[in-house]
C-alpha positions as CSV (number, residue, x, y, z in Angstrom):
1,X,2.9,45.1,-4.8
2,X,5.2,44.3,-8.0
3,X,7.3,41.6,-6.3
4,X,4.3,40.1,-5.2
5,X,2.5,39.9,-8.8
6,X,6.2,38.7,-10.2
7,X,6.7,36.1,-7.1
8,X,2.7,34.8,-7.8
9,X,3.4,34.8,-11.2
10,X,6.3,32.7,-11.4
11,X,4.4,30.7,-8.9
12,X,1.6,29.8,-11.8
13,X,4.6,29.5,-14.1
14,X,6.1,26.8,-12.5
15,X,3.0,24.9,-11.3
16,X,2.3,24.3,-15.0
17,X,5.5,23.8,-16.1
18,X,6.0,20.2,-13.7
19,X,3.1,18.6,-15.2
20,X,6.2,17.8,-18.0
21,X,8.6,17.0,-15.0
22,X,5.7,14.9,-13.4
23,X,4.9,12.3,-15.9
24,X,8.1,9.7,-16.1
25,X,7.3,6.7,-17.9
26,X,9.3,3.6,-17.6
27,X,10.5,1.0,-15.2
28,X,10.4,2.0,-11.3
29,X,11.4,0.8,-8.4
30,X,10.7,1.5,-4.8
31,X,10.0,1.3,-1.3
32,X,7.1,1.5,1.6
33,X,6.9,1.6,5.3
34,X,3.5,1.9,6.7
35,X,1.0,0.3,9.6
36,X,-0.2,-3.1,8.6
37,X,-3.8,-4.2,10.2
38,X,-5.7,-7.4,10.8
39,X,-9.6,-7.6,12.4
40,X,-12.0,-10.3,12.2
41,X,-14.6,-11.5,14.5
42,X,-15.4,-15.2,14.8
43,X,-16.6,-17.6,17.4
44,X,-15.2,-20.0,20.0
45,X,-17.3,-22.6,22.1
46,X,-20.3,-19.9,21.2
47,X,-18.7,-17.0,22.7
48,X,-17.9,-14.3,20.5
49,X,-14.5,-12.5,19.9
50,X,-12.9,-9.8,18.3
51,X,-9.4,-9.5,16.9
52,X,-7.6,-6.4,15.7
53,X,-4.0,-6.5,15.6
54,X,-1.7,-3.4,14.0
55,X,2.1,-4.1,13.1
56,X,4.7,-2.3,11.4
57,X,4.9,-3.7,7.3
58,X,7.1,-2.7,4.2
59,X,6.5,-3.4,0.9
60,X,8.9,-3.5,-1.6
61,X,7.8,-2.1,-5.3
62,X,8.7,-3.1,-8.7
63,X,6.7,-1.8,-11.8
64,X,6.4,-0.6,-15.2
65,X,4.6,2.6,-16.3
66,X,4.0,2.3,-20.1
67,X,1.8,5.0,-20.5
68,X,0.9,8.4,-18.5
69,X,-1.9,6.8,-17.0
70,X,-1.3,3.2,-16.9
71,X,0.9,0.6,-15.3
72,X,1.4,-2.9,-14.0
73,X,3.1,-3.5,-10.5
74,X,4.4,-6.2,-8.6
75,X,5.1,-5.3,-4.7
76,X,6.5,-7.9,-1.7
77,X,4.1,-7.0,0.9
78,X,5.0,-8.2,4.6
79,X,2.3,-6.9,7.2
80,X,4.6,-7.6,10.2
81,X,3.3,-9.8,13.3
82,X,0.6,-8.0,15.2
83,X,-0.7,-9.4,18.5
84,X,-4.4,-8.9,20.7
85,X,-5.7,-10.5,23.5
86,X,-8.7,-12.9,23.0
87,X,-10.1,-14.3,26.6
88,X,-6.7,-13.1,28.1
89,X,-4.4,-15.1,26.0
90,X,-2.3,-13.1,23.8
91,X,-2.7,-14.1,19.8
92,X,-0.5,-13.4,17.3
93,X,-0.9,-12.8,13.5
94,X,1.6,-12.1,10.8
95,X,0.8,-12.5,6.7
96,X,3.2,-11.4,4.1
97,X,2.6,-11.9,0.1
98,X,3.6,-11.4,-3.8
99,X,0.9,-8.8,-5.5
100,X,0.2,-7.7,-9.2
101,X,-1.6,-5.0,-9.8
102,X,-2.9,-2.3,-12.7
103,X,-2.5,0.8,-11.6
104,X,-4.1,3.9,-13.5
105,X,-2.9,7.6,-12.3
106,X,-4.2,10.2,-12.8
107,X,-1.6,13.1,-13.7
108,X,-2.9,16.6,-11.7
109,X,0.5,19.1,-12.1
110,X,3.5,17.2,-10.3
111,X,1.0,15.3,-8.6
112,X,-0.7,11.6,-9.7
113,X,-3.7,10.3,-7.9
114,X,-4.1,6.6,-8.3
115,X,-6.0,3.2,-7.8
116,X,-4.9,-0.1,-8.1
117,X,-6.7,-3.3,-8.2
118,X,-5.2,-7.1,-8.7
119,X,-4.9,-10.4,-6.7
120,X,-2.3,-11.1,-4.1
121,X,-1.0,-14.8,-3.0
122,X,-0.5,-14.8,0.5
123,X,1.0,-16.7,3.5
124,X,-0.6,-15.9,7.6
125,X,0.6,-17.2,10.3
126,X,-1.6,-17.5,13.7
127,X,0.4,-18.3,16.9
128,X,-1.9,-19.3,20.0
129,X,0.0,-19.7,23.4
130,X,0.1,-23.9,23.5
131,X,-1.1,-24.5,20.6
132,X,0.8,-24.9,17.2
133,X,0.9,-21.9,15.1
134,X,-1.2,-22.5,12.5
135,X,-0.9,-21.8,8.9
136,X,-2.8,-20.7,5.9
137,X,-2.4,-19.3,2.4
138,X,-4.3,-18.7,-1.0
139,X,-5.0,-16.1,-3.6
140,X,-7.3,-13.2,-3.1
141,X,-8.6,-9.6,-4.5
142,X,-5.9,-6.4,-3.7
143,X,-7.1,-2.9,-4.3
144,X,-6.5,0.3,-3.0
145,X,-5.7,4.1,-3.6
146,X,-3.1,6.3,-3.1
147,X,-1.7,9.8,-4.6
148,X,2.3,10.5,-5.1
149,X,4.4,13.6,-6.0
150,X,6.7,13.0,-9.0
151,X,10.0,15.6,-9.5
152,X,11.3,13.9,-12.7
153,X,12.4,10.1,-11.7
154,X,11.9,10.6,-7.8
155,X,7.7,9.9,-6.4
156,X,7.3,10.4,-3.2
157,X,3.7,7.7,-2.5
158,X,1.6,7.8,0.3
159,X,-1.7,5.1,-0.3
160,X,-4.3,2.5,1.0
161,X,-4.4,-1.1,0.3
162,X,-6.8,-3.8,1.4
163,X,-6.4,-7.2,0.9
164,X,-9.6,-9.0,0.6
165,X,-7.6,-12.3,2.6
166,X,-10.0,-15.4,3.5
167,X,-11.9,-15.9,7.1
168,X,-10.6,-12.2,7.7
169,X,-12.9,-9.5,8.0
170,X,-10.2,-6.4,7.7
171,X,-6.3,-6.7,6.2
172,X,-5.0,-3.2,5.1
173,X,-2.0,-1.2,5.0
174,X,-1.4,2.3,5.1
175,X,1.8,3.7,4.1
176,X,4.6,6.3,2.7
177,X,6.9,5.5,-0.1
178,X,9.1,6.4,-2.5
179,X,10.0,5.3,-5.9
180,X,12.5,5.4,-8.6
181,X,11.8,5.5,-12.3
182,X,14.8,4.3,-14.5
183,X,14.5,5.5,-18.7
């Protein structure tokens, strides 16, 4: 009984002690793997069509946390090429971009919560079978959410971004990260 009012003791000790290891402000660098996602629905000679295409993406991170709960970000973002068939014909997607974004955390013991919002400036690619792949590209709204677990300069990020990408009903990413903080 002892060892375990000691063992939950020092349990509740060290919970509150991380919330001063958990908070690392400064310049941070990082990395994400995740599952990349494109859906619309549209039209062709009347007859309707849906399109959802999933791909393997990364995103490469680059930001600046210059207060507990505040921070700008910059992140490469490449969904990968994702494919569906529409009337039997196999289509193929793939969109990449540059975001900036303000993120605010919120610092809960070694663990942040967060939401992000900004604009990303994208490039997608569609390839139809005998056709030439056609291109596109422009400047749209980015948010998401996401929650990471900070041990002094290391985070460990999982979180949810949609990309609010023209004459497509659905781009989003889910992924896992980590990041580096440099003082």
């Amino acid at each position: 009984m002892r060892r375990t009012i000691l063992a939950a003791s020092a349990a509740v000790s060290m919970i509150f002690a991380f919330p001063a290891l958990a908070v690392d402000n400064g310049i941070y660098l990082g990395g994400s793997v995740g599952l990349g996602s494109v859906q619309f629905d549209d039209r062709i000679d009347g007859e309707k069509f849906s399109y959802d295409a999933d791909s393997v993406g990364y995103k490469l991170i680059a930001g600046w946390r210059f207060l507990d709960w505040l921070a700008v970000e910059a992140n490469w973002v490449d969904l990968g090429t994702g494919d569906d068939k529409i009337f039997g014909e196999k289509i193929e997607t793939s969109a990449d971009g540059f975001s900036g974004s303000v993120v605010g955390f919120l610092p809960v013991g070694p663990v942040d919560l967060f939401a992000r919002v900004g604009a990303i400036a994208w490039n997608a690619d569609i390839k139809v079978p005998g056709l030439p792949t056609e291109s596109d590209d422009g400047t749209d709204l980015t948010y998401g959410i996401g929650a990471q677990f900070r041990i002094w300069s290391l985070s460990l990020r999982a979180e949810y971004e949609q990309f609010d990408i023209a004459d497509a009903d659905t781009v989003d990413m889910i992924s896992v990260g980590v990041t580096w903080t440099f003082l």
